[in-house]
C-alpha positions in Angstrom: 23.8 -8.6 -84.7 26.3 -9.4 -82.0 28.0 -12.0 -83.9 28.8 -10.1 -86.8 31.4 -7.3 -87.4 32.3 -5.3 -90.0 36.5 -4.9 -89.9 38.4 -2.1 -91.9 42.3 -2.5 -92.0 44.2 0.3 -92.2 48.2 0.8 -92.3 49.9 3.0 -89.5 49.6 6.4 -91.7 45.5 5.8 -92.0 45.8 4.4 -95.5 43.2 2.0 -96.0 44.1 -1.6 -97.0 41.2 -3.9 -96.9 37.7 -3.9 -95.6 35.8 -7.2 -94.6 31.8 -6.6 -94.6 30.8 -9.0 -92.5 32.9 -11.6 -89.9 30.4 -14.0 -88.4 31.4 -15.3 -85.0 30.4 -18.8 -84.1 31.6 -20.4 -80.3 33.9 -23.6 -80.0 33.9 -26.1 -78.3 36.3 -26.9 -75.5 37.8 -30.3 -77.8 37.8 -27.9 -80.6 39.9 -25.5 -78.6 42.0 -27.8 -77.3 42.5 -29.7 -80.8 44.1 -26.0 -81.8 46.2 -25.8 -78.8 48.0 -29.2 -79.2 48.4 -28.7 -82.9 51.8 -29.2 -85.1 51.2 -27.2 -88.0 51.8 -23.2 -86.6 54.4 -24.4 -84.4 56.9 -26.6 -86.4 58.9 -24.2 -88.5 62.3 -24.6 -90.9 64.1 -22.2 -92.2 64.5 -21.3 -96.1 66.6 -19.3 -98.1 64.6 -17.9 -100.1 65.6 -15.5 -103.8 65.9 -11.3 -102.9 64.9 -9.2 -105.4 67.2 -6.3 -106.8 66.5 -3.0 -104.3 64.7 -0.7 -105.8 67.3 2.1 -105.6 71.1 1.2 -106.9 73.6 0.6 -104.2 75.2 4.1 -103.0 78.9 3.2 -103.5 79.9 6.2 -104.9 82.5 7.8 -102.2 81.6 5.0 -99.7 85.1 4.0 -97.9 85.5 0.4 -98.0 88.1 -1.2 -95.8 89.3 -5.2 -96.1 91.0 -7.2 -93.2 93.4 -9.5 -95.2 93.7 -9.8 -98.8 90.3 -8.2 -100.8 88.5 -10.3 -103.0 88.8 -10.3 -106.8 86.2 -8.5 -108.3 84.6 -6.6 -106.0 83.4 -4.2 -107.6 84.9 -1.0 -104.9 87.7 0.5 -104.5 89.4 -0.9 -100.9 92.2 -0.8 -98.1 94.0 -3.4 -96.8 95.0 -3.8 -93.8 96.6 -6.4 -91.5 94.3 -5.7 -88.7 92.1 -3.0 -87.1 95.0 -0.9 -85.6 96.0 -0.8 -89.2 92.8 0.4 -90.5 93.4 4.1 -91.6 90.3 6.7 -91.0 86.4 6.0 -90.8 85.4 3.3 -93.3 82.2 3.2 -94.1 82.3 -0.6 -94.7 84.9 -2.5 -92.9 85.3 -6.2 -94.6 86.5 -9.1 -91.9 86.8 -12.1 -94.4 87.2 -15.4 -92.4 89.9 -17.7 -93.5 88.3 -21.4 -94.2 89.3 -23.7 -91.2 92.1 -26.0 -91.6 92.2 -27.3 -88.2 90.9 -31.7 -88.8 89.9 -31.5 -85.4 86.6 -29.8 -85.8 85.8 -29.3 -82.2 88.9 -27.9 -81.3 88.5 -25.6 -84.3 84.9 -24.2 -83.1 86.6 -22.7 -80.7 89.6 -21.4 -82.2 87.2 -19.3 -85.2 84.5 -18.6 -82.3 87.3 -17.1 -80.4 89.2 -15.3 -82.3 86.0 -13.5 -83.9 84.4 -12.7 -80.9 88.0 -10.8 -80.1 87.6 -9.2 -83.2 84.3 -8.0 -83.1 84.5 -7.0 -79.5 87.7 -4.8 -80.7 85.7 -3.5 -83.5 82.6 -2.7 -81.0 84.9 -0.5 -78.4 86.2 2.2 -81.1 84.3 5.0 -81.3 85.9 6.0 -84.9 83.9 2.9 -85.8 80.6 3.7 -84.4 79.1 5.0 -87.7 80.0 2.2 -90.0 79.3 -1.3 -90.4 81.1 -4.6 -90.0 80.4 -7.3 -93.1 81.8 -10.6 -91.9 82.3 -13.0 -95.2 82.0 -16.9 -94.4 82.5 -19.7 -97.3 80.5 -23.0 -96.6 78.6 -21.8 -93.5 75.6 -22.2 -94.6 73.3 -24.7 -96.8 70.7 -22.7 -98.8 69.2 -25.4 -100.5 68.1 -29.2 -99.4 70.7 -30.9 -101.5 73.5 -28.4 -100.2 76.3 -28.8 -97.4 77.5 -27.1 -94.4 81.6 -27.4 -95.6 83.1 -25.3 -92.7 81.4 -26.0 -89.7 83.0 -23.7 -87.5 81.9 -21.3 -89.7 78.9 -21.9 -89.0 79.0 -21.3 -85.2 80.6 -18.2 -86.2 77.5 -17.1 -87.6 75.3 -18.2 -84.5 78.2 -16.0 -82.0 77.5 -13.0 -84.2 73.6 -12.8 -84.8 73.3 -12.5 -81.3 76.1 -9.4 -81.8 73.4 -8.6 -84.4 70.7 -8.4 -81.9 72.9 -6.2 -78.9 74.0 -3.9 -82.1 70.8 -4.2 -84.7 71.9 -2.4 -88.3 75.7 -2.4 -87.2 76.7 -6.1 -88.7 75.8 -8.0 -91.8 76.4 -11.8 -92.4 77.4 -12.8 -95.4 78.0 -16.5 -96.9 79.6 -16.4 -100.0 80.5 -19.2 -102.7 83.8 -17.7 -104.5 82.2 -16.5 -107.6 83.2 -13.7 -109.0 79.5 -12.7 -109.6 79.0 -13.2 -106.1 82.0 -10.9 -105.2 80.7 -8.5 -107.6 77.2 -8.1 -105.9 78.4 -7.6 -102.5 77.6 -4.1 -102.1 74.2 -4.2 -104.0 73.6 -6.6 -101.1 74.3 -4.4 -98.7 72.2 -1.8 -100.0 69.5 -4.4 -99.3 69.7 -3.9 -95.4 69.5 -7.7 -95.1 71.1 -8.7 -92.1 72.3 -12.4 -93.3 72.8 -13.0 -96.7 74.1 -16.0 -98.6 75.2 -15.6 -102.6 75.5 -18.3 -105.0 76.6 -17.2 -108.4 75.5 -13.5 -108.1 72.2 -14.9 -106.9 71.4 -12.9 -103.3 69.3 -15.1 -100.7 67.7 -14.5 -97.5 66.9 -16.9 -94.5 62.9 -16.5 -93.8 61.5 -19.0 -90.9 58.4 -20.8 -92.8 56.0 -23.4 -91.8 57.4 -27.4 -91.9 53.9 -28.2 -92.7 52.1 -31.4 -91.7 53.3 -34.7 -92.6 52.2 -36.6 -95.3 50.8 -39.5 -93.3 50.3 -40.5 -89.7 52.3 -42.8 -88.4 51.8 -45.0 -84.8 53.6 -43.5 -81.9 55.5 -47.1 -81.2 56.8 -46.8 -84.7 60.7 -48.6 -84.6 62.7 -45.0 -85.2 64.8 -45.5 -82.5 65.8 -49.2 -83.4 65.9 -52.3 -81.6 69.2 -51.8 -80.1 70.4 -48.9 -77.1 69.0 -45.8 -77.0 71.8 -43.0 -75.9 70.6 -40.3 -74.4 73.0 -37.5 -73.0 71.7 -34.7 -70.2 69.5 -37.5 -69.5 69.1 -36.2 -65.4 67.9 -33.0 -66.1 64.2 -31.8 -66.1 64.3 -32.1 -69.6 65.7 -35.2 -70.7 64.2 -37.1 -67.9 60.5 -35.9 -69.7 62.1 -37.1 -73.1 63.5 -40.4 -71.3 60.1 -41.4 -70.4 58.4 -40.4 -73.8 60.8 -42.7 -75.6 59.9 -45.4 -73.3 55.8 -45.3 -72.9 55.6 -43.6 -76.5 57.9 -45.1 -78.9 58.3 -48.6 -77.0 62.4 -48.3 -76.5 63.2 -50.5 -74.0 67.3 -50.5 -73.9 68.2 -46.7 -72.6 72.3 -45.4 -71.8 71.1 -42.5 -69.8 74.4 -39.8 -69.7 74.8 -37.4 -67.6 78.3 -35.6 -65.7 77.1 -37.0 -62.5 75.3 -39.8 -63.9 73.6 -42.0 -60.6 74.7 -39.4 -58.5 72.3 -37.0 -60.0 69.3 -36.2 -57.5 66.3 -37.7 -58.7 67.8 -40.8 -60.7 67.0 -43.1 -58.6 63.2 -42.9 -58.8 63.9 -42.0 -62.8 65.3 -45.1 -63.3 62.6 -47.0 -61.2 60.0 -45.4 -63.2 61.3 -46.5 -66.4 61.8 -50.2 -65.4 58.3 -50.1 -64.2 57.4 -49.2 -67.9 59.2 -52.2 -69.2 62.9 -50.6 -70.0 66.1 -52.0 -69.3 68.5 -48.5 -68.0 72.3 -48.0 -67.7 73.1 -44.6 -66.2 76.7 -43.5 -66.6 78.6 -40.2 -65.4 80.1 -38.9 -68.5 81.4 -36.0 -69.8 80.3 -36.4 -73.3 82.3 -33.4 -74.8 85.4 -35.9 -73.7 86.3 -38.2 -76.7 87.8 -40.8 -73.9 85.7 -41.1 -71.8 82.6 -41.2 -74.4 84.9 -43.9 -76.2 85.0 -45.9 -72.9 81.1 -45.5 -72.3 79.8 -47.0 -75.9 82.6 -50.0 -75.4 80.9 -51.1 -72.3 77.6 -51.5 -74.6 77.0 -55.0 -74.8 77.1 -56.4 -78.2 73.7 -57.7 -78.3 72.4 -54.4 -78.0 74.4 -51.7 -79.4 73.5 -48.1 -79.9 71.0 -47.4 -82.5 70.0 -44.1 -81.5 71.5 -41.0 -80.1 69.3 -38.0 -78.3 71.3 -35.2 -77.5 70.3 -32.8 -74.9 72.9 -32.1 -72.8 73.7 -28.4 -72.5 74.5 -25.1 -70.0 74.3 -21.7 -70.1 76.7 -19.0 -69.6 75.0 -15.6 -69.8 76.5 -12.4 -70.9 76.5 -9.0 -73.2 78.6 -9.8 -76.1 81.1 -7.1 -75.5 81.2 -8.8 -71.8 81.6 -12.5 -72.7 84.8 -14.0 -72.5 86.8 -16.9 -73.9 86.3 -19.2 -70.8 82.6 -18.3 -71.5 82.4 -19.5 -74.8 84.3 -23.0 -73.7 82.1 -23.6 -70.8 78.6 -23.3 -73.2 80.4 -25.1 -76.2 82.3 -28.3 -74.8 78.6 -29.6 -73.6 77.0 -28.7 -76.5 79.2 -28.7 -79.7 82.4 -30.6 -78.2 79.9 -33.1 -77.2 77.7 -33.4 -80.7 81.1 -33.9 -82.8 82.3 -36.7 -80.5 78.5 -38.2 -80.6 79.0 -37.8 -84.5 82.5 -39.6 -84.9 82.0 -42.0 -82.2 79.2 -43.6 -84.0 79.8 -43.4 -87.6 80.5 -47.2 -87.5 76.9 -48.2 -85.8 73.8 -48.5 -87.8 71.8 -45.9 -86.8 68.2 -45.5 -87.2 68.3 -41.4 -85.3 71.0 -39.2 -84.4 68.5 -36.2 -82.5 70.4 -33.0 -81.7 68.0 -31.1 -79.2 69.3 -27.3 -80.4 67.8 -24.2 -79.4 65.9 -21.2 -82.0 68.4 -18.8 -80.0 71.1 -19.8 -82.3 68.6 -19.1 -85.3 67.2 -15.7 -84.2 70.8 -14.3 -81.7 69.5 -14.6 -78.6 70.5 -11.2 -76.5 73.2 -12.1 -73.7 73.4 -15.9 -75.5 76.2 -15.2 -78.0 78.2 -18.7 -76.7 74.3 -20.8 -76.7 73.7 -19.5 -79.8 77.1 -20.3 -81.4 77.1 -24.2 -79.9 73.1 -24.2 -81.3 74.0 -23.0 -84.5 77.1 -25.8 -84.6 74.7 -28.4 -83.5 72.1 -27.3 -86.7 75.0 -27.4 -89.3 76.2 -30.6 -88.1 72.8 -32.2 -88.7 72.9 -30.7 -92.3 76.3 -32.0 -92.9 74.9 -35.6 -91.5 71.7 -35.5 -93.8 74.1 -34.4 -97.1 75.9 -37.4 -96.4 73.6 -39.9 -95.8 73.6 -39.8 -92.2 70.4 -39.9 -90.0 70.7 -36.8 -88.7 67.7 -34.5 -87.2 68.3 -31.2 -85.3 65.8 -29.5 -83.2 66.3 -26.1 -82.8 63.6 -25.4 -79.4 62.0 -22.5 -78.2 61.7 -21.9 -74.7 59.6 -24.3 -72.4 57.3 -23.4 -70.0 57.9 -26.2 -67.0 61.4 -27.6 -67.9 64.9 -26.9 -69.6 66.5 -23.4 -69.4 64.0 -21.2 -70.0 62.3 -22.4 -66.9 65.4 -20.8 -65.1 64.6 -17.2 -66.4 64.3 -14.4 -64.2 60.7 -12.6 -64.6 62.5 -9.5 -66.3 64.1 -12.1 -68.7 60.5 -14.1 -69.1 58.9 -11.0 -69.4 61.5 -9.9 -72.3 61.0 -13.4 -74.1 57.3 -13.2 -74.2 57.8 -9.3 -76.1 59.5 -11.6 -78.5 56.5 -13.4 -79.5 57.5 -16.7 -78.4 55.2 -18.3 -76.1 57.0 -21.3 -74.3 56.1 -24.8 -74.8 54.2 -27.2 -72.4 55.3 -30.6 -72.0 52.3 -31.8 -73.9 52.9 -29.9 -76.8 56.3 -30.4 -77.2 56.5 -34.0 -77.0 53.9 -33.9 -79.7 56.1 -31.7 -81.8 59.0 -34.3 -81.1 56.9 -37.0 -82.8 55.4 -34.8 -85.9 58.9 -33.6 -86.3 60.6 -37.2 -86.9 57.9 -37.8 -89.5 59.2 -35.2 -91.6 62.9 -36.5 -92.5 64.1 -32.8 -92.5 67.8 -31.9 -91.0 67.0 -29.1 -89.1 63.6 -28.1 -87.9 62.6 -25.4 -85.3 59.6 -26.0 -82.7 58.7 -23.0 -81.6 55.3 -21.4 -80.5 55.2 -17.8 -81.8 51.9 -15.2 -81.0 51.0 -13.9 -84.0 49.4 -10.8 -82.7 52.8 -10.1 -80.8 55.0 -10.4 -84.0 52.2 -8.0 -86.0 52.8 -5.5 -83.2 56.8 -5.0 -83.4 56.3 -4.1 -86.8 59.3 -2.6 -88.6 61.1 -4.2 -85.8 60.2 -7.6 -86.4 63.7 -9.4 -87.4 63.6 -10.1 -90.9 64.0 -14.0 -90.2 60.2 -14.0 -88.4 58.9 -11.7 -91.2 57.5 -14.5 -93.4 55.2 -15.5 -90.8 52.9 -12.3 -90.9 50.5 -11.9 -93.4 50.1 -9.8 -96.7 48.7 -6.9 -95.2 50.8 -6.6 -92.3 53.9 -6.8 -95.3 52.5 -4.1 -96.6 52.1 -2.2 -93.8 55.2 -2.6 -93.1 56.5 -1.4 -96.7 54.2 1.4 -96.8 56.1 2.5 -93.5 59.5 1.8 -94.6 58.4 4.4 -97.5 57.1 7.2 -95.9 59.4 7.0 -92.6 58.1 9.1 -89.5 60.2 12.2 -88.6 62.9 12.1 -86.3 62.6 13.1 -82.9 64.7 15.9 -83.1 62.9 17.3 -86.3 58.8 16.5 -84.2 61.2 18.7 -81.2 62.2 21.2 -83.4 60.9 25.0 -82.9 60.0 23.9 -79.2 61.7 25.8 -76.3 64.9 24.2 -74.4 62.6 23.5 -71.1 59.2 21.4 -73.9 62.1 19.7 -75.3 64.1 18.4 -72.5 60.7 16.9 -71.0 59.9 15.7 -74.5 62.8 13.6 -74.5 62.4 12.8 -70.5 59.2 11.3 -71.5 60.6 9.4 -74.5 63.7 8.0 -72.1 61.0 7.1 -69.0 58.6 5.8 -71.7 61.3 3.5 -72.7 62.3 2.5 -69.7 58.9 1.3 -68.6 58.9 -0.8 -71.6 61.8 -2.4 -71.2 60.9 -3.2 -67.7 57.5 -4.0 -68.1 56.4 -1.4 -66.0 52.7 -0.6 -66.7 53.4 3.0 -67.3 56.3 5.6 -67.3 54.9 6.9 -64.4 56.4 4.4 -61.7 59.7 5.9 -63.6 61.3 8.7 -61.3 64.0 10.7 -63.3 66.1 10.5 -60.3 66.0 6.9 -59.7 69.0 4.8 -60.6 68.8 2.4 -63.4 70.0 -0.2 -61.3 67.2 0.3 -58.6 64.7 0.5 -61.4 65.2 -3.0 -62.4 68.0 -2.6 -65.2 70.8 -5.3 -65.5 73.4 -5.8 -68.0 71.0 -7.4 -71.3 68.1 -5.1 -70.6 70.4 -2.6 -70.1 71.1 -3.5 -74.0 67.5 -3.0 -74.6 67.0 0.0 -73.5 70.4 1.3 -75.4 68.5 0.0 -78.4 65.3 1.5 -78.4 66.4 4.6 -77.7 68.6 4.5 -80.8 65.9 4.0 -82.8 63.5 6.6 -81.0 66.5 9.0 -81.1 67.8 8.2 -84.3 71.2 8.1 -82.6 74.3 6.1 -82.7 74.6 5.1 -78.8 77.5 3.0 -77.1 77.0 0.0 -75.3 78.0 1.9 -72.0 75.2 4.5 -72.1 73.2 3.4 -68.7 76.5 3.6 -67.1 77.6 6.9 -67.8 74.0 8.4 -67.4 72.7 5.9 -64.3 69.3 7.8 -64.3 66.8 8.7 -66.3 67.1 12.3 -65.4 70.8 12.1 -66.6 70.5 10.0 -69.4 67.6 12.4 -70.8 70.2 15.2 -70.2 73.1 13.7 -72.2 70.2 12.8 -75.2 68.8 16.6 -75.3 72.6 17.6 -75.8 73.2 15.3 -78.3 70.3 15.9 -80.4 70.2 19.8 -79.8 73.0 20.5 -78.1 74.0 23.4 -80.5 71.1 25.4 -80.8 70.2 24.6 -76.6 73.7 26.2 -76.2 72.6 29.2 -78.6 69.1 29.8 -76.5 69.9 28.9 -72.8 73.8 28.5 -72.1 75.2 25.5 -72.2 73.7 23.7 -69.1 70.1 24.8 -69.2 69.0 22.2 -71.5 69.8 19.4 -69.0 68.8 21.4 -65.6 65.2 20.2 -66.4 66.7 16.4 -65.6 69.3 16.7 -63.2 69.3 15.1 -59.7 67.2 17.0 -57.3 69.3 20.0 -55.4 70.2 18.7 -51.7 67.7 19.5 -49.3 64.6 19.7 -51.3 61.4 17.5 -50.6 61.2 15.0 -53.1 57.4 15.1 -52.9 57.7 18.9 -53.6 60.0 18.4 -56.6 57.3 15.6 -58.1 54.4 18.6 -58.0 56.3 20.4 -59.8 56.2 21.6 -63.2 58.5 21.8 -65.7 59.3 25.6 -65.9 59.2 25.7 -62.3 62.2 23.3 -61.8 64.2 25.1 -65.1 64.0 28.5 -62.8 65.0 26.8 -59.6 68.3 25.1 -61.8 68.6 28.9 -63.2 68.7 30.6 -59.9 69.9 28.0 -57.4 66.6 28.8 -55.3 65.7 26.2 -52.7 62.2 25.5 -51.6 
């Protein structure tokens, strides 16, 4: 009948997996529909560390070269080599160790940027030398992470570390590996078992290996009234309080949870266009509203601001929102960079946290952002101030603290992501995150406060979009696909496709350099969003195409993995075409035997720009072998 189907499942090599008979199909209503869309429970995630089973295969160490920055751990289990620094690292290694010393700096904030600092130096170092292309960097934290409800986040600049470097992690994917590690000597001990796991953040505790997987929060036990007294009866702080987004979260707290004292801060405060009818709009509702131009991540002037709150109302609640971006590749983002994203965003959340530890708060709300859970490309700096802001909240909850961080994905009408360029949208939604309406996010606010967690991430994900990246779904999402698609994805990993250079093998120099054309304009349109590879010319600069400095990082990735090459972060700009970035790939994948069979620059005459004088609209009709003999001969139509 036509509401019943019959669905077979099979896994990408035609294996079957599961067969359902019969799927009856039944329409919904539009309350039922809309019920779905406004619901908490496939949007409201946390993250858990969850046990890693031993690998299947024992850890290849045998004649692996292990290098250590510093002093190397007791008990590792490898032979190593010291050395003072990377200039001083002798050879290849095949494992490079950079083991971060614990911060001793009291003033936290300061020290975030000290450790964020100096690692992104190192890392960038480590990044620009070729000798270190084939290797990979394990960076060893103590204390930056909590693995367990009951646990703390001791070193929190540690912990923004690990946010600067998993967006390095997403620029350079299979290149670094996190690891958080308690001093045990059985912990030393399994480091390179770990590694074999291909985990790319790891925590161990006693020899026991764990893994961060996002799962679902769940729905709360009870429903509580939106007026509930969460906030207190006292002042409500809220910082970033003139932008799009904390003006939406001003009025919520107002005609939704009945706060009627608000300290809206802001750096321009009532010189911020549109306070003026903000701060009518809330008095109509009933509040009383103090707007003060503050720069929060100043311990002074914050100091100043919460002594002119009267007495009779003193703060009971803080909502944090306050923060900027400063966009850039990782090997491109500087120190000022890194200041300018962190002062709002982590400068600020320490002051917010010392300042008050005297007041009786009833919420401290950090407004954080997934990036710094998942590395968000060209968001190294967001991601490290996000992952500060999701540690401190931890560290506030292990001690007693009201303490709830937030950790957003991207909105659909207001905060940052409403700022994206449609490349960068475009690039987002191929995430699988689907950005939040106003609606639904204020309704994820109020589930989320119901819960009594530290850290929670609101974030709509499309599950059909996270089925399709398959083995490249980062391993943090993979919980959130179901069994089938996990084995799918394991019965992959087992019986892995050929390389392109072994499906290319036995063709001719001329099938194989438009082979790999295709794979690089293929690519290229993906990246892009193009609909198809044809609106790709192989002449066309990258830069005309549509290509800027993070998709740029895209494309390097995926044609690593389509190439099975190691490819530097400068490829687009030594090869600004297709044509000429097809050419460099043929030679690097055949460039002996192309050599052997055509001389040396046949391989690559197939892409090259098009001779001077020659009818672009002639060169586009045609073929392959008919362009290889015009390169041959130097003939001109």
């Amino acid at each position: 009948t036509p509401d019943t189907a019959t669905i077979h499942l099979t896994d990408p090599t035609g294996k079957p997996l599961t067969t359902i008979h019969t799927l009856t199909t039944r329409p919904a209503s539009k309350a039922q529909i809309e019920a779905a869309a406004g619901g908490t429970e496939d949007a409201l995630f946390r993250v858990q560390w969850r046990g890693l089973p031993a690998p299947p295969v024992p850890a290849v160490v045998a004649g692996q070269r292990w290098a250590v920055l510093g002093a190397p751990p007791a008990g590792l289990g490898v032979q190593v080599t010291a050395a003072s620094g990377l200039d001083a690292v002798t050879g290849t290694p095949d494992v490079l160790l950079l083991r971060l010393a614990g911060s001793a700096d009291a003033d936290v904030a300061r020290s975030v940027h000290t450790v964020t600092r100096d690692v992104l130096a190192q890392v960038q170092e480590w990044l620009a030398e070729e000798r270190f292309q084939g290797g990979r960097l394990v960076v060893v934290t103590s204390g930056a992470v909590a693995v367990g409800a009951s646990d703390d986040v001791t070193d929190l600049p540690h912990a923004a570390a690990w946010g600067l470097l998993r967006s390095a992690q997403t620029e350079h994917p299979d290149r670094l590996v996190l690891v958080d590690v308690d001093g045990a000597a059985a912990s030393w001990a399994a480091l390179p078992d770990v590694l074999a796991s291909g985990e790319p953040q790891i925590a161990v505790r006693a020899g026991a290996v764990l893994v961060p997987r996002l799962a679902r929060a769940g729905a709360p036990a009870a429903k509580t009234s939106a007026g509930a007294a969460r906030f207190g009866e006292g002042t409500v702080l809220v910082t970033g309080a003139t932008g799009a987004l904390g003006a939406l979260f001003a009025r919520h707290l107002v005609t939704a949870h009945g706060v009627r004292h608000l300290l809206l801060l802001s750096r321009r405060g009532p010189h911020a266009p549109g306070t003026a009818e903000l701060t009518a709009e809330l008095t109509a509702a009933g509040a009383h509203v103090d707007i003060a131009a503050c720069d929060t991540a100043d311990r002074t002037a914050l100091d100043a601001v919460l002594a002119a709150v009267p007495g009779s109302r003193p703060v009971s609640a803080v909502v944090h929102i306050a923060g900027v971006l400063d966009d850039a590749t990782f090997e491109a983002l500087t120190p000022d960079q890194l200041d300018t994203v962190l002062r709002p965003k982590a400068d600020a959340a320490w002051h917010l946290h010392q300042a008050t530890t005297h007041l009786d708060l009833k919420a401290f709300i950090l407004f954080s952002s997934v990036q710094g859970q998942v590395g968000g490309a060209g968001q190294a700096n967001y991601a490290a101030g996000n992952a500060f802001l999701d540690a401190l909240a931890t560290h506030r909850h292990t001690h007693g603290l009201p303490a709830t961080s937030l950790a957003w994905g991207p909105w659909a009408d207001s905060g940052m992501a409403a700022q994206l360029t449609t490349a960068n949208q475009d690039r987002l939604a191929r995430t699988g995150m689907t950005p939040l309406t106003p609606h639904r996010g204020l309704t994820l606010f109020d589930t989320a406060l119901t819960l009594g967690a530290a850290s929670l991430t609101p974030v709509v994900y499309d599950a059909s979009v996270l089925r399709a990246r398959g083995a490249e779904l980062p391993p943090l999402l993979r919980g959130l696909v179901r069994g089938p698609v996990q084995r799918a994805l394991a019965a992959a990993a087992a019986q892995p496709e050929q390389s392109l250079a072994q499906r290319l093998t036995g063709l001719s120099a001329a099938d194989r350099a438009k082979a790999v054309l295709d794979v690089v304009r293929a690519q290229v349109a993906a990246t892009l969003g193009y609909e198809s590879a044809e609106g790709v010319a192989a002449d066309r600069g990258f830069k005309d195409l549509g290509l800027d400095s993070l998709t740029a990082v895209e494309l390097r990735n995926r044609l690593g993995k389509a190439t099975s090459l190691r490819l530097p972060a400068t490829l687009v700009f030594n090869f600004p075409t297709p044509g000429e970035l097809a050419g460099h790939l043929v030679a690097e994948l055949f460039g002996d035997a192309t050599e052997q069979e055509t001389g040396p620059d046949a391989a690559v005459a197939v892409v090259d720009e098009e001779p001077e004088g020659i009818d672009p609209d002639l060169i586009d009709a045609m073929d392959v072998e008919d362009l290889i003999r015009m390169a041959r001969e130097g003939v001109e139509p």
